[in-house]
N, CA, C and O atoms as CSV, one atom per row, in Angstrom:
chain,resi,resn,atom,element,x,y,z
A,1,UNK,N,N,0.846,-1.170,0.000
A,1,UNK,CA,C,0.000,0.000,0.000
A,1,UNK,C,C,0.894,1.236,0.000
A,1,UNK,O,O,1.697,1.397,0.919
A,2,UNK,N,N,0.814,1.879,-0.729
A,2,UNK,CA,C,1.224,3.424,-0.552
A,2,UNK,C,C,0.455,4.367,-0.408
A,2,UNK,O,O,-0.620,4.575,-0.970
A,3,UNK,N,N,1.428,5.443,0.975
A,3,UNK,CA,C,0.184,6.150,1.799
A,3,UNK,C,C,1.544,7.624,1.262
A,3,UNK,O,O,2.732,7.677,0.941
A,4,UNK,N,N,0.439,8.534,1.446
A,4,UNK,CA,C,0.820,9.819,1.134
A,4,UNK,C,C,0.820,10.748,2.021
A,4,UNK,O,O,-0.085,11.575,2.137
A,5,UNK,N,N,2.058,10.679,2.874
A,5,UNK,CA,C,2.007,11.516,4.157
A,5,UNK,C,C,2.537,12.828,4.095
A,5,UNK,O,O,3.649,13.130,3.663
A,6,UNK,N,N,1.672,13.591,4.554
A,6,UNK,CA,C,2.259,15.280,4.493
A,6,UNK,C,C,3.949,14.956,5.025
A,6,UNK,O,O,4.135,14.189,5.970
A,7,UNK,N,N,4.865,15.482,4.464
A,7,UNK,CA,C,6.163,15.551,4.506
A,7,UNK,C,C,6.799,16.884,5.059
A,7,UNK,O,O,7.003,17.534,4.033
A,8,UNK,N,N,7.220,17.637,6.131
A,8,UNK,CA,C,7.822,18.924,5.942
A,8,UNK,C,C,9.273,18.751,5.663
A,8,UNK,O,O,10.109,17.958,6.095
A,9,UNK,N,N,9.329,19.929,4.641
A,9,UNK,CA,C,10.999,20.318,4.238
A,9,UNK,C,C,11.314,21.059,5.018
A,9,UNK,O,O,10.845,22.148,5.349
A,10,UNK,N,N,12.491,20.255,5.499
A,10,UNK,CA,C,13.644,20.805,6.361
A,10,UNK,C,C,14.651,21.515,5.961
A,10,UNK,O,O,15.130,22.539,6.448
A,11,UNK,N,N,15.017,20.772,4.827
A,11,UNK,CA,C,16.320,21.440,4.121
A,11,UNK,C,C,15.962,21.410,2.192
A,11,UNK,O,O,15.321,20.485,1.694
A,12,UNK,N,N,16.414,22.367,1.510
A,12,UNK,CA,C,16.242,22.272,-0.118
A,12,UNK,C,C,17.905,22.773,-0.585
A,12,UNK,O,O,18.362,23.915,-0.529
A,13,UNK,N,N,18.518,21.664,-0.994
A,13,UNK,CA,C,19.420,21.531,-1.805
A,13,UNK,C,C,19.528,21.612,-3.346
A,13,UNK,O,O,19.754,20.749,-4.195
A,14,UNK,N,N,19.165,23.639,-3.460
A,14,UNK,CA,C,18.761,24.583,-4.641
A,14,UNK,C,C,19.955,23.815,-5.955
A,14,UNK,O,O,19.622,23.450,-7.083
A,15,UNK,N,N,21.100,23.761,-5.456
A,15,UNK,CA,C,21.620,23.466,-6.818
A,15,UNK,C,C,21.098,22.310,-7.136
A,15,UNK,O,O,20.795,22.402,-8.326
A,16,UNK,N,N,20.767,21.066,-6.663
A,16,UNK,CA,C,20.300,19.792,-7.175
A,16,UNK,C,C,18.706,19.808,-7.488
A,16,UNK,O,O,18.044,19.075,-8.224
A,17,UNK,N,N,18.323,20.909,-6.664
A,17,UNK,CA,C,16.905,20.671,-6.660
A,17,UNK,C,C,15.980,19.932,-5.859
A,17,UNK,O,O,14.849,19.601,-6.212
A,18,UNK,N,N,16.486,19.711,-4.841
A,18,UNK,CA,C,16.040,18.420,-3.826
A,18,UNK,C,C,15.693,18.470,-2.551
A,18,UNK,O,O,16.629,18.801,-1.822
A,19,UNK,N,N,14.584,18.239,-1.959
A,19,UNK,CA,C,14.353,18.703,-0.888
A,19,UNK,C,C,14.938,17.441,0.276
A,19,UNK,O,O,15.142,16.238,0.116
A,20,UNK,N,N,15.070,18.242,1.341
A,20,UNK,CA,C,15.129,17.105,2.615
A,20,UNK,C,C,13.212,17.298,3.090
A,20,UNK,O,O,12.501,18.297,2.982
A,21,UNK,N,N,12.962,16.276,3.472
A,21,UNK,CA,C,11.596,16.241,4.254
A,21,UNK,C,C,11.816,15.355,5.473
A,21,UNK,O,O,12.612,14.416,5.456
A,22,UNK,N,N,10.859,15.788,6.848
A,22,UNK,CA,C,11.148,14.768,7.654
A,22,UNK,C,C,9.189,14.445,7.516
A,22,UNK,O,O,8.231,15.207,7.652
A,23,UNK,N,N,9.269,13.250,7.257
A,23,UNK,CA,C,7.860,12.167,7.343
A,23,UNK,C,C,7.926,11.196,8.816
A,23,UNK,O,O,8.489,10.187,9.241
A,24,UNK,N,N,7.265,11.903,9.114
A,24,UNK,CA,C,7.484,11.860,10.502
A,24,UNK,C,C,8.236,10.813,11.578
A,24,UNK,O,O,7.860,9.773,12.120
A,25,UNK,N,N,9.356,11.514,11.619
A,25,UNK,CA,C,10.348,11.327,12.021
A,25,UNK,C,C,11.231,10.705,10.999
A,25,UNK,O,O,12.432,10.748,11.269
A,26,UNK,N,N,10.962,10.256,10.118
A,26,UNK,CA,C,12.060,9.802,9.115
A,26,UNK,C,C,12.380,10.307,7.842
A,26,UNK,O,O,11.383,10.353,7.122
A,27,UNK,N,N,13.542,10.751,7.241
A,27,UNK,CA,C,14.476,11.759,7.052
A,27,UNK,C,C,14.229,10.931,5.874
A,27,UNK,O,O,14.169,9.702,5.884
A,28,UNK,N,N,14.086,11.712,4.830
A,28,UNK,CA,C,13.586,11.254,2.960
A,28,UNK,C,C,14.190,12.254,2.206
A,28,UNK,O,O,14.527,13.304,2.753
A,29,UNK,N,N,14.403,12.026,0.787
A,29,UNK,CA,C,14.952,13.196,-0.227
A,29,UNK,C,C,14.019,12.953,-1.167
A,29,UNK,O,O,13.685,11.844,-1.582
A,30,UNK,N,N,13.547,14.146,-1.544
A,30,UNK,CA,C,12.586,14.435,-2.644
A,30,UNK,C,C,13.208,15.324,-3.512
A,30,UNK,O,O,13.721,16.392,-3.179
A,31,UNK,N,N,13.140,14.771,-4.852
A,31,UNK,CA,C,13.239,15.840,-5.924
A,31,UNK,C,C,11.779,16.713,-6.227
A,31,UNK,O,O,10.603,16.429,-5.998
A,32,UNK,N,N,12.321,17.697,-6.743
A,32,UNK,CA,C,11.386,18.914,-6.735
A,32,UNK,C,C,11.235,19.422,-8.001
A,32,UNK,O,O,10.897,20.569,-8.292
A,33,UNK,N,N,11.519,18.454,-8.788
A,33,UNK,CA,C,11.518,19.100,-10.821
A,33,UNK,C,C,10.169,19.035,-11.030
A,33,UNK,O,O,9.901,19.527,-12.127
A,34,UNK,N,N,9.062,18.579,-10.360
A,34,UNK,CA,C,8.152,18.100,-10.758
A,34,UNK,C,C,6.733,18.915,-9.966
A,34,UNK,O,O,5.597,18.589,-10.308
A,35,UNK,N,N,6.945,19.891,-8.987
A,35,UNK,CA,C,6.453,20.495,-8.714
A,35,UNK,C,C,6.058,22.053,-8.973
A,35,UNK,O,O,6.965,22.869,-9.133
A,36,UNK,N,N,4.835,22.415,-9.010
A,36,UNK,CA,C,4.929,23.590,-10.047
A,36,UNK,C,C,4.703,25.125,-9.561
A,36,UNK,O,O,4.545,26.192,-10.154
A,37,UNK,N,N,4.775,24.645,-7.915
A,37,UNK,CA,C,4.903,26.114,-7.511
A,37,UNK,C,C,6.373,26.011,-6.341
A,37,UNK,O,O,6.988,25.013,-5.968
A,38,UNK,N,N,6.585,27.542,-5.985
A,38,UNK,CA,C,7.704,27.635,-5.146
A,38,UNK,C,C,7.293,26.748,-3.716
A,38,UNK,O,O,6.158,26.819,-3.244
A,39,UNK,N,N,8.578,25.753,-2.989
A,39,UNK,CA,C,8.715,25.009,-2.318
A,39,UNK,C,C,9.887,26.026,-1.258
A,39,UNK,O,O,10.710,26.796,-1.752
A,40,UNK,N,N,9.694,25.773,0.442
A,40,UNK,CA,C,10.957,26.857,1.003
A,40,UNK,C,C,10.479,25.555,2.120
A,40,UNK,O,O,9.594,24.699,2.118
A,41,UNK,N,N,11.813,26.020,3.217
A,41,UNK,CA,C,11.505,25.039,4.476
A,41,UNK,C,C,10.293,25.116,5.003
A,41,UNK,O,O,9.594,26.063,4.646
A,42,UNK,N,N,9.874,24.358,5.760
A,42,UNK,CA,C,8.777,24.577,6.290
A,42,UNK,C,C,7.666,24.038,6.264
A,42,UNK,O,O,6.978,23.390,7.053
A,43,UNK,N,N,7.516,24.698,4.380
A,43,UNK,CA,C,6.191,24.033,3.754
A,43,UNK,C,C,5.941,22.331,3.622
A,43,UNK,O,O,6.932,21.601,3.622
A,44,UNK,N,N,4.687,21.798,3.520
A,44,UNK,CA,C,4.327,20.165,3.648
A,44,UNK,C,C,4.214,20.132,2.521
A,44,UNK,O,O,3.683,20.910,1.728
A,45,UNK,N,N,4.730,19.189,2.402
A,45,UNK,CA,C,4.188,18.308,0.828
A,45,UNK,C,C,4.199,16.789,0.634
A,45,UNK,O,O,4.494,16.085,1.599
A,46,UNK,N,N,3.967,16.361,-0.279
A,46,UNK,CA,C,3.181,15.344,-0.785
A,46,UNK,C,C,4.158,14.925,-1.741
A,46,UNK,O,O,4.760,15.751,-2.428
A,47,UNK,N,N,4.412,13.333,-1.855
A,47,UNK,CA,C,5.682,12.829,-1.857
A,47,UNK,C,C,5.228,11.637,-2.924
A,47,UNK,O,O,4.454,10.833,-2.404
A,48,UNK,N,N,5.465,11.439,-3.930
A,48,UNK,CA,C,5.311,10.517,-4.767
A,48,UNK,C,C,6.220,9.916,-5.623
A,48,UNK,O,O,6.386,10.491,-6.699
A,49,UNK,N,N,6.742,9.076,-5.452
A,49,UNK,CA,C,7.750,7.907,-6.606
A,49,UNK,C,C,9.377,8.747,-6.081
A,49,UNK,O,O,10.396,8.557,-6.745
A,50,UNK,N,N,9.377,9.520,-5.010
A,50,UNK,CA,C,10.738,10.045,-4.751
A,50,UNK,C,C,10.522,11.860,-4.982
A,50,UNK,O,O,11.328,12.700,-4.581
A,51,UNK,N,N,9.257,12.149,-5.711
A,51,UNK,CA,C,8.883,13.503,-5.979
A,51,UNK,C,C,7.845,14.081,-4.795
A,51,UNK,O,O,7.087,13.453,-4.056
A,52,UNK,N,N,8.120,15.619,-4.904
A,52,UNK,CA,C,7.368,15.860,-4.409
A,52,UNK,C,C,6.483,16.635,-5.343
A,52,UNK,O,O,6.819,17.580,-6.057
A,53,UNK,N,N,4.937,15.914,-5.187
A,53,UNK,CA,C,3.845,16.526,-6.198
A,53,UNK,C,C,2.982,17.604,-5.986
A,53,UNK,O,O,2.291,18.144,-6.851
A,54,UNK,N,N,3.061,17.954,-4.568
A,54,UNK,CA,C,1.993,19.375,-4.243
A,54,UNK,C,C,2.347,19.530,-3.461
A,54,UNK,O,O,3.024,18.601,-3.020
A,55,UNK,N,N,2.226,20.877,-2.532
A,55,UNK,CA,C,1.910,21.172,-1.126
A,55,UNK,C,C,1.113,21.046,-0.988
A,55,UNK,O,O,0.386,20.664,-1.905
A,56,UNK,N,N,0.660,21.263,0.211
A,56,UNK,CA,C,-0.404,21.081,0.986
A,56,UNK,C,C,-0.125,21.938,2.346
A,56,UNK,O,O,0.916,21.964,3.004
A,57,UNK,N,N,-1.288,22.599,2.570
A,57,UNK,CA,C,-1.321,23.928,3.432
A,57,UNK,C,C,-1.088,23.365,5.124
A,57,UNK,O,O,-1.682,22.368,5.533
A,58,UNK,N,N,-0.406,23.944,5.752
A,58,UNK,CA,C,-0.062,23.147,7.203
A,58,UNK,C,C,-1.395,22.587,8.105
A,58,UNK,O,O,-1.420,21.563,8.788
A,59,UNK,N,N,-2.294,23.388,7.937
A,59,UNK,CA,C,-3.708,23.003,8.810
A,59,UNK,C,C,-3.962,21.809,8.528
A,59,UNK,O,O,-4.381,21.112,9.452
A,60,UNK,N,N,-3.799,21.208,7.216
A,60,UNK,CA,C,-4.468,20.309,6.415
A,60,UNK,C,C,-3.488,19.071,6.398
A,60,UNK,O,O,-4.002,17.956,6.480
A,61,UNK,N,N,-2.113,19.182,6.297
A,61,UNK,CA,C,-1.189,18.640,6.461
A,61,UNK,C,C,-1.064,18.003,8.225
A,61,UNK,O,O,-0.928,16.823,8.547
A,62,UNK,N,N,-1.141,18.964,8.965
A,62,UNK,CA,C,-1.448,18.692,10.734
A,62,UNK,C,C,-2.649,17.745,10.920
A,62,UNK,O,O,-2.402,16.721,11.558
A,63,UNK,N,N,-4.151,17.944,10.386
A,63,UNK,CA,C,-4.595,16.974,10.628
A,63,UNK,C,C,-4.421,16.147,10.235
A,63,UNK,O,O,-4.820,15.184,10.890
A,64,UNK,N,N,-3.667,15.828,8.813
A,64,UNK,CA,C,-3.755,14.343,8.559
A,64,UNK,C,C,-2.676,13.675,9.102
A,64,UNK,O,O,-2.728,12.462,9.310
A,65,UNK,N,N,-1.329,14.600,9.449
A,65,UNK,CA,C,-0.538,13.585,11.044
A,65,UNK,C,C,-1.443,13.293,11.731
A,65,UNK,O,O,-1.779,12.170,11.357
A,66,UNK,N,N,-2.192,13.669,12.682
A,66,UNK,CA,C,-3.330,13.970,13.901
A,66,UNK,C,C,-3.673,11.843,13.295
A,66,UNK,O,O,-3.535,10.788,13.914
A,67,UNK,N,N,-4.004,12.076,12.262
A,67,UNK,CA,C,-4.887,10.852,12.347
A,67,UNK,C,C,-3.848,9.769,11.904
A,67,UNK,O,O,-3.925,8.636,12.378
A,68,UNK,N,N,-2.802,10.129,10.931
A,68,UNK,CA,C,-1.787,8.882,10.980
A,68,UNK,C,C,-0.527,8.613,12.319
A,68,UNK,O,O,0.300,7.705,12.403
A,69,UNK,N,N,-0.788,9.812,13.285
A,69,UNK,CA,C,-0.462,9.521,14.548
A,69,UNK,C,C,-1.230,8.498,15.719
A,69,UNK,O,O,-0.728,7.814,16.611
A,70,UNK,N,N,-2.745,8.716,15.291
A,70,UNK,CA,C,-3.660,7.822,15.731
A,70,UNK,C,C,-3.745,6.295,15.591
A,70,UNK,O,O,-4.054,5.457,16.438
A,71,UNK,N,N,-3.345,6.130,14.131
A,71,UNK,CA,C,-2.929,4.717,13.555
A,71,UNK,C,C,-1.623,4.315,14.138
A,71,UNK,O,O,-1.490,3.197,14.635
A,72,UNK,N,N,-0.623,5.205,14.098
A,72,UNK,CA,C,0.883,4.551,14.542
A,72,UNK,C,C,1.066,3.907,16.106
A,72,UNK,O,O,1.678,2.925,16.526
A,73,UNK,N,N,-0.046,5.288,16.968
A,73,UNK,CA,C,-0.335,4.083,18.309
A,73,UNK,C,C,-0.909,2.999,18.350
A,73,UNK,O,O,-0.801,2.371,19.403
A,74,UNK,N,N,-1.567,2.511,17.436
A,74,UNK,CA,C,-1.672,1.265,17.621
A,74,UNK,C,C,-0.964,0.729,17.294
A,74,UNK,O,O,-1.369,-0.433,17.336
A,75,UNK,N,N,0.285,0.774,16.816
A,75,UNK,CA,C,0.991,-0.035,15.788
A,75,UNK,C,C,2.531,-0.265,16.712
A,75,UNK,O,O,2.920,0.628,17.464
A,76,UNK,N,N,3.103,-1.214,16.584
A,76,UNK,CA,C,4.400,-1.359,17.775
A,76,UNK,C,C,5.629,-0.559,16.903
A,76,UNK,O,O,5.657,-0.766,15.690
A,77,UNK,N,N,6.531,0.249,17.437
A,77,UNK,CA,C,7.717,0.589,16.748
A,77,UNK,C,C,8.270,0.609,15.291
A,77,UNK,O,O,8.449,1.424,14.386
A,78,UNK,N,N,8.535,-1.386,15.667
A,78,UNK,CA,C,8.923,-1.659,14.022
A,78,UNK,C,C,8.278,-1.447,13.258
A,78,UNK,O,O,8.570,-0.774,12.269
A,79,UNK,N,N,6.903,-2.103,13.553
A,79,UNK,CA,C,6.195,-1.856,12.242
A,79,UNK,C,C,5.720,-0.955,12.101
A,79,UNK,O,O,4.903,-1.047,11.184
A,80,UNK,N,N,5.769,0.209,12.632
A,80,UNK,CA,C,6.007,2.003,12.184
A,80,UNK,C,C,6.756,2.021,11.042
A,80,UNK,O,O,6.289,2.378,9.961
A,81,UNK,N,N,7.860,1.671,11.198
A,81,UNK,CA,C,9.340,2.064,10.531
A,81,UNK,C,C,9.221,1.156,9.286
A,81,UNK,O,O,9.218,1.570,8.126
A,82,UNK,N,N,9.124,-0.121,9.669
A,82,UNK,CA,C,8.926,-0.890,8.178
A,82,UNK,C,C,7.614,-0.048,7.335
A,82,UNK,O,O,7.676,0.317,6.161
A,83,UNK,N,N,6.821,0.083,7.959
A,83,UNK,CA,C,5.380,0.684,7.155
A,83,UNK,C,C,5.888,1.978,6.018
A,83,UNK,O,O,5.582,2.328,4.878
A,84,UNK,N,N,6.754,2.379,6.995
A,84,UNK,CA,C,7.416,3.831,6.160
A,84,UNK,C,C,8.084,3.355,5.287
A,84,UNK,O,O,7.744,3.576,4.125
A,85,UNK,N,N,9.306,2.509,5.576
A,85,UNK,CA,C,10.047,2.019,4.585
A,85,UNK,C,C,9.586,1.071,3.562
A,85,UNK,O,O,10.320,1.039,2.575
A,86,UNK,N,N,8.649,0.353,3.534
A,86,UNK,CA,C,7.940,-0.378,2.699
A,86,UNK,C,C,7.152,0.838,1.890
A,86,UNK,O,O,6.625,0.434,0.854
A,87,UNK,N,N,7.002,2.006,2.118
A,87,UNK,CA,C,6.487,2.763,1.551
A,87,UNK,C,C,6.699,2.824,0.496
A,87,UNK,O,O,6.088,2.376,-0.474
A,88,UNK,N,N,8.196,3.771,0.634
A,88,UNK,CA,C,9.097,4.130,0.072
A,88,UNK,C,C,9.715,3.269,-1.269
A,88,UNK,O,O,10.178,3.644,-2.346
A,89,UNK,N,N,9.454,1.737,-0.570
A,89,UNK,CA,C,10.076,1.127,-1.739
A,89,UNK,C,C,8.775,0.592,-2.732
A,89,UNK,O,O,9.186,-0.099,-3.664
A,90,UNK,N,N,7.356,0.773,-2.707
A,90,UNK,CA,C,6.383,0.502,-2.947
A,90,UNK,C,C,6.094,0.070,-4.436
A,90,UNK,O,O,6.368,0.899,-5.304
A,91,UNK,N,N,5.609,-1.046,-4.786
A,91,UNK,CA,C,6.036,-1.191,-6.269
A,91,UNK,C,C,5.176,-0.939,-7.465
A,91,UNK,O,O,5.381,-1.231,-8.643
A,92,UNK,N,N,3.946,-0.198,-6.773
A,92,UNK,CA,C,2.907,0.409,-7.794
A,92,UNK,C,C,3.556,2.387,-7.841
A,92,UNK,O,O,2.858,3.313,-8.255
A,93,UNK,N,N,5.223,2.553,-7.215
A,93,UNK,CA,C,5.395,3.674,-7.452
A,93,UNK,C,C,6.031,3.948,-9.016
A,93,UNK,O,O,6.242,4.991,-9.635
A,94,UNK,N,N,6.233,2.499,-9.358
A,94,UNK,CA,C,7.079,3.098,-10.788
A,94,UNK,C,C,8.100,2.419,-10.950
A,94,UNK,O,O,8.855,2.654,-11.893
C-alpha cells in the first residue's frame, strides 16, 4: 500500500533541486523538478515515486498527522518504521 504523508521540508538543496523532508520522524529526499509552484523550508508536501507533487497547506497537512499519529499508536515501533520504509520502496510507485 502506498500512503501519502504530508512531509515537511527541512532542508532544499537549490543546486540539485532536492528537498530534505522529515515524514514523521524519518528523514527522505525528494526531488522537486516536478512540482509547479515555489517550495521553502517549512512548507508540507506530498511525496510521490521520490517527488514531491503538491503542497499542501499546514492546517491540512497537521490533521492528517493527527490521524496517521492515531494509527501509529496502535501499531508497535517496528512496524512504524517498516510501514514507512515499505512505503518508500512501494512497487505500484514506478
Amino acid at each position: 500500500m502506498c500512503l501519502s504523508i504530508p512531509s515537511k521540508v527541512t532542508h532544499i538543496d537549490e543546486e540539485n533541486n532536492i528537498a530534505t523532508v522529515d515524514t514523521m520522524g524519518v528523514e527522505r529526499k525528494a526531488s522537486l523538478d516536478l512540482i509547479d509552484q515555489p517550495v521553502v523550508v517549512g512548507d508540507y508536501v506530498l511525496i510521490h515515486i521520490g517527488f514531491a507533487m503538491n503542497k499542501i497547506d499546514e492546517e491540512d497537512a497537521l490533521a492528517s498527522l493527527e490521524v496517521y499519529k492515531e494509527i501509529i499508536e496502535k501499531m508497535e515501533e517496528e512496524e512504524r518504521r517498516q510501514a514507512i520504509l515499505e512505503d518508500d520502496a512501494c512497487a505500484n510507485r514506478g
